[in-house]
Each structure stands twice: as C-alpha cells, then as structure tokens.
C-alpha positions in Angstrom: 63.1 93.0 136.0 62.6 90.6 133.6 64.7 88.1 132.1 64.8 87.3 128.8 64.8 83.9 127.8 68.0 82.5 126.5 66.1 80.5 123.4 64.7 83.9 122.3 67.9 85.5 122.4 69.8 82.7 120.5 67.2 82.8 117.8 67.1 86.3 117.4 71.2 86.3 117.0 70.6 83.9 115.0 68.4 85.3 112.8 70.6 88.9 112.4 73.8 86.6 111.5 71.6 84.9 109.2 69.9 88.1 107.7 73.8 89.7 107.2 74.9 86.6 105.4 72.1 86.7 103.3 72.7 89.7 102.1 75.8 88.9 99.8 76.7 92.2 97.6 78.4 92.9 94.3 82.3 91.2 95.0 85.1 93.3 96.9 86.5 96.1 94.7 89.5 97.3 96.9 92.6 95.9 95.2 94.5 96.4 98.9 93.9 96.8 102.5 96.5 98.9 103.2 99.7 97.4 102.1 98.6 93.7 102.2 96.5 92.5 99.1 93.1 91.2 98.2 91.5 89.2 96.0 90.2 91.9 94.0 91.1 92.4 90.8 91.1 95.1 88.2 88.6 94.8 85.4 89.7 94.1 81.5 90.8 97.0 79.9 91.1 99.4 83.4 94.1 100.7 84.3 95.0 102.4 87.8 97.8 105.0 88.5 99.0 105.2 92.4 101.1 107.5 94.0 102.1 106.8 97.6 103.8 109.9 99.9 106.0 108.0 103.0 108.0 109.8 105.3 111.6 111.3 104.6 110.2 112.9 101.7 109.5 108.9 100.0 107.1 108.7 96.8 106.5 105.6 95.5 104.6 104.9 92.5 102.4 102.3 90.6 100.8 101.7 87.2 98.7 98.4 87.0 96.8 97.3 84.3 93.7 94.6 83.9 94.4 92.4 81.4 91.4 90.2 81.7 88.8 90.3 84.5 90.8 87.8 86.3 94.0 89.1 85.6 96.1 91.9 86.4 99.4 93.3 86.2 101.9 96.0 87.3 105.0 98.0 87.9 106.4 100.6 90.9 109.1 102.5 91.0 110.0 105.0 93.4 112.7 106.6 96.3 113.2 108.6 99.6 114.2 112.3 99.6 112.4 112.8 96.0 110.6 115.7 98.2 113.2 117.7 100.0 117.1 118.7 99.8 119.7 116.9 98.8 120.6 113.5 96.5 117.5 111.0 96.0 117.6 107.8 97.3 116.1 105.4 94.4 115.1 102.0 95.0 117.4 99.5 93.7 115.0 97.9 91.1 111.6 98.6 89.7 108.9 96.6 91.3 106.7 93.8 89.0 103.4 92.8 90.7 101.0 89.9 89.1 98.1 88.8 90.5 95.2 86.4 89.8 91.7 85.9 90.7 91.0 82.0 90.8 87.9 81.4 92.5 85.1 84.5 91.9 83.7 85.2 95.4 80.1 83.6 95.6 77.2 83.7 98.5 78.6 81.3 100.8 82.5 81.4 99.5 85.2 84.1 99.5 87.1 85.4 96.4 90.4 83.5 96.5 93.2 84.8 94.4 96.9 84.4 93.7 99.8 86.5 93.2 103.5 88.1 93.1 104.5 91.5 94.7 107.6 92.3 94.3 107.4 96.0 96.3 107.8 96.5 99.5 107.6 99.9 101.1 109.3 102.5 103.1 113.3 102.7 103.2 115.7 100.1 101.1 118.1 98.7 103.4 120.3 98.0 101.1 122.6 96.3 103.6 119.6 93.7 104.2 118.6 93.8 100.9 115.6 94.1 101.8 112.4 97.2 102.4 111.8 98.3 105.8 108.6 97.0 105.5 109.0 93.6 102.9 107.4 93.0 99.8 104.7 90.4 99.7 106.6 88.2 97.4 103.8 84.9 96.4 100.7 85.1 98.2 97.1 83.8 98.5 94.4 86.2 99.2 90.9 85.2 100.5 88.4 88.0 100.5 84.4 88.5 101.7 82.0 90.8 101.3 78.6 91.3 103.3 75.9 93.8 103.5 75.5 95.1 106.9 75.0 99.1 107.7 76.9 99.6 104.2 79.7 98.1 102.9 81.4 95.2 105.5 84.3 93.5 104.0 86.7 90.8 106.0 90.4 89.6 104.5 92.8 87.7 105.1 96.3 85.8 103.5 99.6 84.0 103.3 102.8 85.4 101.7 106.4 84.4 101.1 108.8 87.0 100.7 111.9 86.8 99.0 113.8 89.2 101.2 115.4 86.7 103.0 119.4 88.4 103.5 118.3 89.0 107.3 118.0 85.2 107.8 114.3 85.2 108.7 112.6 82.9 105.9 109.4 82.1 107.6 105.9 81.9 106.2 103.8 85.1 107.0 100.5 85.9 107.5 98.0 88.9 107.4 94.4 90.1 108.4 92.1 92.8 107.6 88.9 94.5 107.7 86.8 97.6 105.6 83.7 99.2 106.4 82.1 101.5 104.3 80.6 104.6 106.4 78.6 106.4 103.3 79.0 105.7 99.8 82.7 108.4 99.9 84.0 107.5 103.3 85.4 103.8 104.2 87.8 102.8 107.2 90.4 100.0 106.6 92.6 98.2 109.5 94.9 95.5 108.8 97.3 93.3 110.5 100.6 91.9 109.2 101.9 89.5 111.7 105.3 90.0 110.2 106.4 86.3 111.0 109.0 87.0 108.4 110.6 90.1 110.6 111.1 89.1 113.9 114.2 86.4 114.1 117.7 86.8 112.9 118.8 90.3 111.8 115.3 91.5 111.1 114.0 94.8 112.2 111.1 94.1 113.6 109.7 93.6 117.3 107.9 90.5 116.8 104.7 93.0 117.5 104.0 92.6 113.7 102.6 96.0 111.6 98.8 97.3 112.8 98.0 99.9 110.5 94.4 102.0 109.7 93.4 103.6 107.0 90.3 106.4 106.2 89.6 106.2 102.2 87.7 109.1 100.9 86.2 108.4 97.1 85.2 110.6 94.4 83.1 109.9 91.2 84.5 106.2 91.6 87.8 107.0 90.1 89.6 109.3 92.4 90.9 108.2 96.1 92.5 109.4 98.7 94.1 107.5 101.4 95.0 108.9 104.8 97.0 106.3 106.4 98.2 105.6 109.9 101.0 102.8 109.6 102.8 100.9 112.1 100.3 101.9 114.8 102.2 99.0 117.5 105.7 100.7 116.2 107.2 97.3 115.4 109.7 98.6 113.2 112.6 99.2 115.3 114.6 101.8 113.5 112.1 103.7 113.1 111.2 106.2 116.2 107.5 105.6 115.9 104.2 105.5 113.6 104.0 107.2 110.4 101.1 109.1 108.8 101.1 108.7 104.9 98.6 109.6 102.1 98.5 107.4 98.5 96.2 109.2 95.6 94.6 106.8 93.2 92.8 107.0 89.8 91.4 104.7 87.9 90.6 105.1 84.0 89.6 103.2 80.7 91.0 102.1 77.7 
C-alpha cells in the first residue's frame, strides 16, 4: 500500500484552507444564531416582524427596524399562557434592543458589532427578576462568513447581563455556527456558556445552553425556525429540552 507523503498532504490541506478563505462572500445576513446575536444588521429602511412560540403556551414578539445600514433598533413584548386556558402571564416590561455594526466584515476580518438586549426568553421569574434563560444585556458580536459547499458562517461573543438579583454577575460568553444546505434550508447550533447562570441562586447546571436550529426561507422574506433549545438540559427547573418555532418577515419602507 502506498504511503502518501506527508509534504503532499500538508500542501494540499493547505491549499483547500486557502481556496475556502479565498472565497469571502456577500457579509452575514442572519441577525441571530438562535438566541445569541450577530453582527448582522438590518439594512436602512427594512423593518422585520418576529414572533417566537415557547412552551406553556409562551409567544413572544419583536418589531425591529434599520435605521441606517449600520444601525438598528427594536422592541418585544410578550407572555406565557397567551395560547391556552386560564390568566396570561405578561412579562413585566417591554423589551428595547439596539445594536450597531462598527467594523463591516472584510476578506480577512470579521464583522464586529455592538449592542443592548434587553429580552431574554422563556418564563419571568419574577422572584429572580430575571428570564429563565437571561437577556444579553451589552454585548460584542464578531461574525465570519466563507464560501464552502454553500453558505459557512462561524460566530462568536461577549455579554453582560443585567439580571443580576440571583447573585451571579459574571462576564458570559457564546459560540456559534450556520451552514447553508440549499439556497431554503440552513442549520444553526449555538453555545451559551451561561457563565452568568451557574453560581449563587441561578438556575442553571453550569452545563451552559446547546441549542440547534433548522431555518427554512421563502422568497427572502419569510422564515421559519424549527428550534431545539437547551439540548444539554441546563436549565434546572425545567424537566428537559424544548422544541420551539419563531416566524419572521421582513419588509420595506
């Protein structure tokens, strides 16, 4: 059997890493991984309607507008039991997000941008004063985008919540990864360490929140979201993973 020689393998690794790198497409468009954000931004005079179905009959729902090209800007409201008997639980305040886009993402560089979420999702604990799952609060997104079989798209960030009545304050960090499959279909994974939810009274395991996604796109302005969330069940009080859908259409002015 022959062996090949290791020089000629390095070089032609080299030359496929080289080949995907080179092939830088048009900047990452998804304004989200799942729950954790990019550095995506909506363009000037876009706006985008959301509405997110969670478990115990939750709907939660965003309007966010594009101010500039850079800039963007929302607001969420929503509850649990909307869908189903009895009195609706409303979240306590409507949620303001803001977000930036500093540094445009170029052939060797990733789209950096800035931001405030105020929304978190799932349940308000209202004696936490927190979400079951906490907003981002400031953050810094980094995202990257490469041609390679489609669509392959790597990001990645820091947040600071202000949900900090359970006594964990610490910095928090997040991964995440899309791949186009056809120019519809795109699966998204994510990773929210959820340093922020693991110490004092939080809820979490300290197994932090793995959660998938399958996006299905039509005529660029409808999506649907099938989403598998908390697929390491770090949430404690809840009895395992949920399966969620979030509709989105965008339009312009």
């Amino acid at each position: 059997m022959k062996i090949i020689n290791p020089i000629r393998s390095f070089l032609i690794v080299a030359l496929l890493v080289v080949s995907v790198q080179s092939q830088n497409i048009e900047a990452v468009k998804s304004l989200s991984i799942i729950d954790c954000p990019t550095a995506a931004t909506l363009e000037r005079g876009s706006f985008l309607g959301v509405l997110y179905a969670y478990d115990r009959g939750g709907l939660l729902g965003y309007l966010e507008v594009g101010l500039t090209n850079r800039l963007m800007f929302g607001i969420s409201y929503g509850g649990q039991n909307i869908i189903g008997n009895g009195s609706i639980d409303w979240n306590p305040t409507v949620g303001v997000n803001i977000r930036y886009r500093i540094i445009d993402e170029a052939l060797a560089f990733p789209a950096i941008a800035i931001g405030y979420d105020q929304q978190g999702h799932g349940a308000y604990l209202s004696s936490l004063k927190r979400y079951a799952e906490k907003s981002k609060g400031l953050y810094a997104a980094a995202s990257k985008s490469f041609s390679f079989l489609g669509t392959l798209t790597f990001h990645g960030g820091l947040n600071y919540s202000f949900e900090r009545s359970d006594s964990d304050k610490d910095l928090n960090g997040f991964i995440g990864v899309e791949k186009s499959l056809n120019d519809e279909l795109s699966i998204f994974v994510e990773y929210d360490a959820a340093m922020n939810d693991n110490t004092g009274r939080s809820i979490g395991d300290g197994k932090g929140y793995l959660n998938a996604a399958v996006k299905w796109t039509f005529q660029k302005k409808l999506e649907i979201d099938f989403l598998w969330k908390d697929i390491f069940k770090n949430n404690s009080l809840a009895p395992g993973s949920s399966r969620e859908i979030r509709l989105s259409y965008i339009e312009y002015f």
